[in-house]
C-alpha positions in Angstrom: 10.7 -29.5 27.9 8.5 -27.3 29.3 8.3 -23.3 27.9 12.0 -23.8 26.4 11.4 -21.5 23.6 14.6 -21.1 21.1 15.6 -18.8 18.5 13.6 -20.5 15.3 17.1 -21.2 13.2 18.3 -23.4 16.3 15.7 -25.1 17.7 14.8 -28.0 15.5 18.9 -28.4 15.8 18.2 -28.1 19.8 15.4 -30.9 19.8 17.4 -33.4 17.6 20.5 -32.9 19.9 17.8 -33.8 22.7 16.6 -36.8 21.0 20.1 -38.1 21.0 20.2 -38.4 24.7 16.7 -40.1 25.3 16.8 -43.7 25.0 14.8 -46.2 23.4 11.4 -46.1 25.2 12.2 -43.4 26.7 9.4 -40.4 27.1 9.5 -36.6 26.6 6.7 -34.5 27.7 6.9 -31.0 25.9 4.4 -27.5 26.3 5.3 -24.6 25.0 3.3 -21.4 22.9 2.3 -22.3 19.7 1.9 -19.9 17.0 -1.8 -19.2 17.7 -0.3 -17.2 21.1 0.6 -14.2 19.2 -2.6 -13.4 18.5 -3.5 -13.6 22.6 -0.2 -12.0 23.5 -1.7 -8.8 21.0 -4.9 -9.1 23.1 -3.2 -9.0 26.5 0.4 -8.7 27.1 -0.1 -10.1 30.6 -0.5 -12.9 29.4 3.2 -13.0 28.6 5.2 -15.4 26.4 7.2 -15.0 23.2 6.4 -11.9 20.7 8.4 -13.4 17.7 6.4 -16.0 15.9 9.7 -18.1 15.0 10.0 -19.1 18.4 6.7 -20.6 18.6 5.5 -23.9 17.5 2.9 -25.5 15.6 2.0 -29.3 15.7 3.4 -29.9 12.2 7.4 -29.0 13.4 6.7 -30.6 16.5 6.2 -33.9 14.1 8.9 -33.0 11.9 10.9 -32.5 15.1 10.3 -36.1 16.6 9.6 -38.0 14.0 11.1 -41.3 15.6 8.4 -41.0 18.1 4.5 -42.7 19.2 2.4 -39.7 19.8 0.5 -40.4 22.8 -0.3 -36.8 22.8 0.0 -33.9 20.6 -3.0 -31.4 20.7 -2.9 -27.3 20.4 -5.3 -26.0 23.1 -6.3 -22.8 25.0 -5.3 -22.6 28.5 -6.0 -20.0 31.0 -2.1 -18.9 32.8 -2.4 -17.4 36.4 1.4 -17.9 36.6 2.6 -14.6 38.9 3.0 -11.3 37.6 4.4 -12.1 33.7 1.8 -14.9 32.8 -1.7 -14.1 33.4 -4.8 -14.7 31.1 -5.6 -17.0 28.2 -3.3 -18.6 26.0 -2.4 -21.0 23.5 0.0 -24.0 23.8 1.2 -27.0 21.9 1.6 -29.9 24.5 3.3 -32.9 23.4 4.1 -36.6 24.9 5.9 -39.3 22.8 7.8 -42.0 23.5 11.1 -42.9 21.4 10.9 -46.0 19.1 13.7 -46.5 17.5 17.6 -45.0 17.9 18.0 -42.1 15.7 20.8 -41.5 13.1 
């Protein structure tokens, strides 16, 4: 799931409908803009990305999202976008990788 950004009172439904479909073992490797990338997108709108903080994610609902899951990776960092036209400057993400333990309920 990369830069799928949902309307905040669906997309904890979205990721737990996802999870449903990933086997056991299976891997999901996730980046999106975390909260933090309001403050960046106020600095520079070229930098682009979502304006409403509800679609952005922090580390803690990307835990309660998954939480049948190993983290291998789950940092918030600052990344510099020269993506075209819409995504250009510094920004801030939430990447994730985890890998499914158990079948969820």
């Amino acid at each position: 799931m990369i830069y799928a950004h949902f309307p905040a009172d669906i997309k904890s439904h979205y990721h737990k409908e996802l999870d449903k479909y990933l086997k056991t073992g299976g891997t999901i490797i996730f980046e999106a803009f975390s909260k933090r990338h309001i403050d960046y997108v106020t600095a520079n709108e070229k930098v682009g990305g979502p304006k409403e903080i509800g679609i952005l994610f922090s580390i803690d609902e990307i835990k309660s999202d998954f939480p049948n899951y190993e983290i291998l990776e789950l940092v918030e960092k600052e990344i510099e976008l020269t993506e075209g036209l819409f995504h250009n400057g510094t920004g801030s993400v939430v990447r994730f990788v985890g890998q499914k333990k158990t079948t969820s309920c």
